[in-house]
C-alpha positions, 0 to 999 in steps of 0.5 A, spaced: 230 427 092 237 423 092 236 417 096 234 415 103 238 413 108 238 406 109 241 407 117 235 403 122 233 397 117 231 391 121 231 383 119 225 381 124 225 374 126 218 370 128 217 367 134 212 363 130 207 364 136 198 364 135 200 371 136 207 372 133 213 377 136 218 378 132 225 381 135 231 384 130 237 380 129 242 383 133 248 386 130 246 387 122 250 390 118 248 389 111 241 386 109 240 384 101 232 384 102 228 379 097 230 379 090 223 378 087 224 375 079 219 372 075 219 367 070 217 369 062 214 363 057 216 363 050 209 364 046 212 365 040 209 362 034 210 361 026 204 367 026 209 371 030 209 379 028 215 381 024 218 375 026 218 377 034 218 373 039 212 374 044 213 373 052 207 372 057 208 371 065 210 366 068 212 363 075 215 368 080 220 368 086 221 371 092 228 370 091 233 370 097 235 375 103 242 375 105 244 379 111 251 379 114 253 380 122 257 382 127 257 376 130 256 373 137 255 366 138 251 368 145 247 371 140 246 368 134 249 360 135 240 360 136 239 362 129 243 356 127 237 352 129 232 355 123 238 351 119 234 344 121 227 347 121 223 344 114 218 348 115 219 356 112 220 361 119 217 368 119 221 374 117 220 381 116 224 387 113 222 394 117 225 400 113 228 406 117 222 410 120 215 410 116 218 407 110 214 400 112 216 393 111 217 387 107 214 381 111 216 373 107 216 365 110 223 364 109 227 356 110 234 358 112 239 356 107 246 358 110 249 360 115 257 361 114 261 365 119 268 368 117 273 368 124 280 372 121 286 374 124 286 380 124 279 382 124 273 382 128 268 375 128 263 376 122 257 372 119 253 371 113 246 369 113 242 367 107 235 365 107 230 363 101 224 366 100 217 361 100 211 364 097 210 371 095 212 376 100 207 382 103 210 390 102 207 394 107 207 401 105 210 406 110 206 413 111 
């Protein structure tokens, strides 16, 4: 198989109730989904083998997730409120069809629209991943 079409991916934001809805963010163009990393520590010693340095894991990171937009102030200026949140919201990744979702808390770190002369009105959004992101498998 070549690839998949990424045509239909969705950024979902929490509505954060007991019961939580969450709504796609409109107009979406582009989403970079978390970009896992994970930290290694050095290990090696005098002993090492064949003078090789040793690793074992360490602490890892959610990273960040950045979409851009068309952007509608009617649409998007609420957003902007997730700036002054302290405490991570819930998001969520829903690939095309059946290819399932990345759900992640996430504090809202930038938000910087773009207004050119000769081009429509854009916006991109970067959000910072708190704790370990749960991926759902699609079917």
């Amino acid at each position: 198989m070549a690839g998949l079409d990424a045509f239909g991916t969705q950024l979902q934001r929490s509505d954060m109730a007991g019961s939580p809805t969450f709504t796609a963010i409109a107009n979406v163009t582009s989403i970079t989904p978390p970009a896992l990393a994970r930290e290694t520590l050095d290990m090696t010693t005098h002993g090492s083998p064949d003078q090789y340095r040793e690793y074992i894991g360490g602490i890892k990171d959610g990273g960040e997730v950045s979409i851009d937009i068309n952007y509608d102030p009617r649409l998007h200026d609420p957003l902007v409120a997730d700036l002054d949140d302290d405490e991570p919201r819930d998001y969520r990744v829903v690939w095309p069809g059946t290819l399932g979702s990345w759900e992640f808390s996430a504090v809202m770190t930038g938000f910087e629209p773009d207004a050119p002369h000769d081009d429509k009105l854009s916006a991109s959004v970067t959000f910072q991943v708190s704790g370990k992101p749960v991926l759902t498998p699609g079917s």
